[in-house]
Backbone as CSV, one residue per row, in Angstrom:
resi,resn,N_x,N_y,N_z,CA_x,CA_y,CA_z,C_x,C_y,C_z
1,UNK,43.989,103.216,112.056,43.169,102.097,112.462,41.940,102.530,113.254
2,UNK,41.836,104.009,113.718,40.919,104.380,114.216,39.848,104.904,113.458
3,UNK,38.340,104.375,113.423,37.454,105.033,112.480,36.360,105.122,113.356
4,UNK,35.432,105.155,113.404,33.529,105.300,114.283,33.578,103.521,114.329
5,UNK,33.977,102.751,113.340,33.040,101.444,113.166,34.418,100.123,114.014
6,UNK,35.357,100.759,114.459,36.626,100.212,115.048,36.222,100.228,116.377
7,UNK,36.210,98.623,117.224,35.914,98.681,118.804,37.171,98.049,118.782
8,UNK,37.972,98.765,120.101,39.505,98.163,120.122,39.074,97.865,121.932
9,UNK,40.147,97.152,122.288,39.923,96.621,123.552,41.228,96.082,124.157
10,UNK,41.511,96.197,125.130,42.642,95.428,126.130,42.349,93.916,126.921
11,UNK,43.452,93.176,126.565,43.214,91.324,127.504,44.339,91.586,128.188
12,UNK,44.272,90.947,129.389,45.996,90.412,130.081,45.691,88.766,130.523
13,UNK,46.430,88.098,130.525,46.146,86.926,131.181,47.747,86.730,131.601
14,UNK,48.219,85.947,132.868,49.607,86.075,133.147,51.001,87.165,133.115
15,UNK,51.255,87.009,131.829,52.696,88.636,131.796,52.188,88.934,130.587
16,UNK,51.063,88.279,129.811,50.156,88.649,128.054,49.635,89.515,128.263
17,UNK,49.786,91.067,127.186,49.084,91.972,126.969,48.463,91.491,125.139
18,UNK,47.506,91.837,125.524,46.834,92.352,124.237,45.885,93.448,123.948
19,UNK,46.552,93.833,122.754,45.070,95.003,122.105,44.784,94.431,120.926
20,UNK,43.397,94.550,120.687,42.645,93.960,119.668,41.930,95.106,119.218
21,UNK,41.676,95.266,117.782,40.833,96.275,117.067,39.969,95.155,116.060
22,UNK,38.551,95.521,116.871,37.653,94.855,115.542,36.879,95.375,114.463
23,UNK,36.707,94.707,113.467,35.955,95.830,112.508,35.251,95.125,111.891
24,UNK,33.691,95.873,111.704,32.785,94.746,111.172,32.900,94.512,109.464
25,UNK,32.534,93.349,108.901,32.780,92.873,107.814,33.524,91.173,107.735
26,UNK,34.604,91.716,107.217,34.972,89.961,106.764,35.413,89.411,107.978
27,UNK,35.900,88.107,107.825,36.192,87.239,109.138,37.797,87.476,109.200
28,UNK,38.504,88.152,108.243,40.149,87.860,108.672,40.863,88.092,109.693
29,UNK,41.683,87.370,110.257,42.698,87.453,111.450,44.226,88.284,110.993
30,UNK,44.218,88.745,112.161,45.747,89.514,111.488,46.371,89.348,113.120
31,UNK,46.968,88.808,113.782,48.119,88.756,114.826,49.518,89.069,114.660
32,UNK,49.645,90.052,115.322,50.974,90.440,115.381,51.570,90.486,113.512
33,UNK,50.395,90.883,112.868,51.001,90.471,110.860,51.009,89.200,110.414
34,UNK,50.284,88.419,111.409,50.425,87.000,110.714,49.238,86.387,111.338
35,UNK,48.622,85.440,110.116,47.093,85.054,110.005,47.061,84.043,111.397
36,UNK,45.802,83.485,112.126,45.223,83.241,112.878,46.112,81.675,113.293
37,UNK,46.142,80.928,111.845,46.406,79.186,111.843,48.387,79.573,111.904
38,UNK,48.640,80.977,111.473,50.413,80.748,111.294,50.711,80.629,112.612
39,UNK,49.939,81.838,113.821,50.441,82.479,114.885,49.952,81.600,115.791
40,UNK,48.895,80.916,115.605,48.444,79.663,116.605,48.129,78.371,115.643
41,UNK,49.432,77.712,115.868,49.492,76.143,115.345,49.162,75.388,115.542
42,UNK,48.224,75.692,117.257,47.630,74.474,118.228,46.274,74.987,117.926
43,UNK,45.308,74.347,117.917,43.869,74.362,117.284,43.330,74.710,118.829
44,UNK,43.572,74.321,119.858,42.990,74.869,121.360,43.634,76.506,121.531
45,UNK,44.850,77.033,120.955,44.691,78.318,121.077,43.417,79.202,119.928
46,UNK,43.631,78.381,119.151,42.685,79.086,117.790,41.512,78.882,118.392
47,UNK,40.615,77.817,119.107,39.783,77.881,119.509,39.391,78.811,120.640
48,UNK,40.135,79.202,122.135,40.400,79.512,122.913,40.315,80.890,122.274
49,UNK,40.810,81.365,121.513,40.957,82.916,120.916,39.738,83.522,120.480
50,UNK,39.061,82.131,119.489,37.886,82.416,118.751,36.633,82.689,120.093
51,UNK,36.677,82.009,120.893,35.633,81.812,121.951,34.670,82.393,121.901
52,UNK,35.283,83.911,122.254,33.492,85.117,122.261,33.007,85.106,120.897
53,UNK,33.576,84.785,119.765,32.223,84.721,118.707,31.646,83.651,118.970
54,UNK,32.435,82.121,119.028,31.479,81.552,118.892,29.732,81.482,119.991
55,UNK,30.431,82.076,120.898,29.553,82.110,122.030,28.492,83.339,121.812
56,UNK,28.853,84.524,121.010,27.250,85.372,120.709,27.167,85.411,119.651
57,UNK,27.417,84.319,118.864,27.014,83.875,117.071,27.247,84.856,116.816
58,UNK,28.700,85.487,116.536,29.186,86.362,115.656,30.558,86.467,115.250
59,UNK,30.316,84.711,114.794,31.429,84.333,113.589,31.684,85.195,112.576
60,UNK,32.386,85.338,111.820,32.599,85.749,110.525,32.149,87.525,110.022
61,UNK,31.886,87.863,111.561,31.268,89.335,111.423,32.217,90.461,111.490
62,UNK,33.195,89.859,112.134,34.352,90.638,112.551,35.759,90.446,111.963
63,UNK,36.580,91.491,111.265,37.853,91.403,111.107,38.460,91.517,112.006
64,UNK,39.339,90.910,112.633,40.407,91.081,113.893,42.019,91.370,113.400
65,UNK,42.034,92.255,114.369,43.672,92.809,114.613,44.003,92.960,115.971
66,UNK,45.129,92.010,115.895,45.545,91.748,117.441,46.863,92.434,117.602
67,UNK,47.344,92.913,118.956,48.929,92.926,118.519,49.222,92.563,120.148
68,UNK,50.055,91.373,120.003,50.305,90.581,121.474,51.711,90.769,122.003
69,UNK,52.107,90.929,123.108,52.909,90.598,123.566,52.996,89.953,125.025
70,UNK,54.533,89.407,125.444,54.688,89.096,126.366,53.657,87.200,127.069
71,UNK,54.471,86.736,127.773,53.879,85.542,127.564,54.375,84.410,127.009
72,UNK,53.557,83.005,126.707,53.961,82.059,126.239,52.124,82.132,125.227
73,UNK,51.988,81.265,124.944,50.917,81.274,123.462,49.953,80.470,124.286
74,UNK,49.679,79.720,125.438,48.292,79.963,126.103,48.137,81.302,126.763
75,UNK,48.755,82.027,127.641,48.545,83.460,127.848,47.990,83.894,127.015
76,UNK,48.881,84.174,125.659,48.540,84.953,124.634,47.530,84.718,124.260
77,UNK,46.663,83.643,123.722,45.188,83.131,122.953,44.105,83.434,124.324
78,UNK,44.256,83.705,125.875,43.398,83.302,126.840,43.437,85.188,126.709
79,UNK,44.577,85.956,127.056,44.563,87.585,126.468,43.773,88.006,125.635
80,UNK,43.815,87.329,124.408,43.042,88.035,122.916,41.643,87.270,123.044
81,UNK,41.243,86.273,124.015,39.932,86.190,124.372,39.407,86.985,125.237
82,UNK,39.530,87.379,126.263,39.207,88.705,126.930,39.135,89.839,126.261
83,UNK,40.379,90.541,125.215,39.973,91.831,124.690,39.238,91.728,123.494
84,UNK,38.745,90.240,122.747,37.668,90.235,121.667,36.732,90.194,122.445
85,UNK,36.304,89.591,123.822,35.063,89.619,124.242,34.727,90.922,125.116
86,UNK,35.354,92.036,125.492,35.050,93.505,125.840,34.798,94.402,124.630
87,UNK,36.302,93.706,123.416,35.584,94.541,121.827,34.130,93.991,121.590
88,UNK,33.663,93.102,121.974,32.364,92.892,121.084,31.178,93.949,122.060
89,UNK,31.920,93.997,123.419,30.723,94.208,124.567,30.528,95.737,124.237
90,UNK,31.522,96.666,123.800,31.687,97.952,123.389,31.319,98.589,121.836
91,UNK,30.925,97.028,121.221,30.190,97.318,120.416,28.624,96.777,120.161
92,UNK,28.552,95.678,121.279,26.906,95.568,121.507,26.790,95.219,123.118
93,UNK,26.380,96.085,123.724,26.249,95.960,125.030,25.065,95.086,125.533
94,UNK,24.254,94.691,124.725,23.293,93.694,125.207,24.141,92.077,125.029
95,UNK,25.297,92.100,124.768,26.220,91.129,125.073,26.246,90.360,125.837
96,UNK,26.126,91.130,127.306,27.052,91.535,128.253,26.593,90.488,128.970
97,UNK,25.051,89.518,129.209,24.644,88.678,130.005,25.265,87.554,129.087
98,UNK,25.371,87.278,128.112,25.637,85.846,127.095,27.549,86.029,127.684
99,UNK,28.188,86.821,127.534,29.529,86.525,127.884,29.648,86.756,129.012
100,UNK,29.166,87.153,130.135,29.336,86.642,131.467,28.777,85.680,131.648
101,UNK,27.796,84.612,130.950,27.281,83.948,131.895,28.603,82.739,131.086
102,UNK,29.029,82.834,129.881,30.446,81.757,129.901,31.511,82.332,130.924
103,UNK,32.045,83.045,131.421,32.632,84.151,132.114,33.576,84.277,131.328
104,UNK,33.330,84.932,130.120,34.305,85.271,129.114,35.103,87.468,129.604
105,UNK,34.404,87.681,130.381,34.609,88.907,131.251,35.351,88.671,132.404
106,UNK,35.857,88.150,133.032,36.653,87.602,134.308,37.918,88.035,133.268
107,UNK,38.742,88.872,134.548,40.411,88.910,133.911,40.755,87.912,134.986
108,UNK,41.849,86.742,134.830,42.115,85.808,135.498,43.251,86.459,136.352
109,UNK,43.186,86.304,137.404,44.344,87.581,138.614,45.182,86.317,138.923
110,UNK,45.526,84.767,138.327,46.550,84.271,138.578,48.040,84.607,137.717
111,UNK,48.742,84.615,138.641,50.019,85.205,137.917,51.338,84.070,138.406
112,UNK,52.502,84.114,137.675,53.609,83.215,138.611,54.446,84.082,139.884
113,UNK,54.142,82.906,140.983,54.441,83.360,142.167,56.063,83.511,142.119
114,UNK,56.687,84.483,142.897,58.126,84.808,142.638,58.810,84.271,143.256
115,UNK,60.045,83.683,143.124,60.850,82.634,143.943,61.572,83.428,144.739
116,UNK,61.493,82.659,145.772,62.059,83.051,147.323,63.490,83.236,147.635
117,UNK,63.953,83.384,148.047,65.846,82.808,148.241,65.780,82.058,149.246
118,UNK,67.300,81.157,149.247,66.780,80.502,150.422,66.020,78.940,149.595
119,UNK,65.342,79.187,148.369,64.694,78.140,147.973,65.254,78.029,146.851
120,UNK,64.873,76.558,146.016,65.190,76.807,144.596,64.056,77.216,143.799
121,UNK,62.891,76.838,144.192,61.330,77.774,143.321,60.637,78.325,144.437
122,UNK,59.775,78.704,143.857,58.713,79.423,144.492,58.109,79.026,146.000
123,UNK,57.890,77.500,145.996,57.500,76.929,147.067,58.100,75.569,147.677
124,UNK,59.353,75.238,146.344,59.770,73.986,147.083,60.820,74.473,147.691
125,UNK,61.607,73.386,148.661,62.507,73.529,150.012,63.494,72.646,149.605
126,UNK,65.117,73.158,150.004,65.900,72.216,150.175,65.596,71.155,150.690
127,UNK,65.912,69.788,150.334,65.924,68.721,151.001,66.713,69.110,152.860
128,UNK,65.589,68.923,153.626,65.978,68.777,154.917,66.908,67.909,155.381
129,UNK,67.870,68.391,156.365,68.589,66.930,156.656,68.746,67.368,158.652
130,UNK,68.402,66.154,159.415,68.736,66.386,160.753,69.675,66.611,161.208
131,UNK,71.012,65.469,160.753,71.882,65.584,161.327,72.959,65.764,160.006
């Protein structure tokens, strides 16, 4: 999968890793071996995924290969938007003002906070009682 014309790239969003390899030519999706509409059934991940083309008009320029793990499938689509929008930046660096100024470059540093003992989640409290 490695050639001169292959920009591959890393996303994380939450516990989602992704690596993405792009290659210029046709528009096909390949996730995890399965096309774009199988692996995202919700049209806001497909959109959410697509993002950095549509944002430096370069639809249909790129073949994508994703391979995701970890996560739930907004992680995953908000992941493979970050490492398509560093693959595109590593392959045209005058990018770099059009996808920061969507802040398609921000890795999002929210993560789930770890539950406490003592509690039943993260931040809620037994019901108090005085007496």
């Amino acid at each position: 999968m490695t050639d001169s014309t292959t920009y591959q790239a890393v996303g994380r969003r939450k516990s989602a890793v992704a690596r993405v390899w792009l290659r210029p030519g046709d528009s096909s999706w390949s996730i995890n071996g399965r096309g774009l509409e199988e692996y995202f059934p919700l049209a806001r991940h497909r959109t959410t995924a697509g993002k950095p083309f549509e944002v430096t008009g370069t639809e249909g320029q790129f073949a994508v290969h994703a391979r995701v793990a970890g996560g739930g499938s907004s992680g995953q689509a908000e992941a493979i938007q970050l490492a398509i929008a560093r693959a595109i930046l590593s392959a045209d660096e005058e990018m770099r003002v059009t996808l920061r100024s969507h802040d398609l470059l921000t890795r999002d540093p929210r993560v789930v906070e770890r539950k406490k003992p003592g509690q039943p989640k993260a931040r809620k409290r037994f019901q108090f009682s005085k007496r």
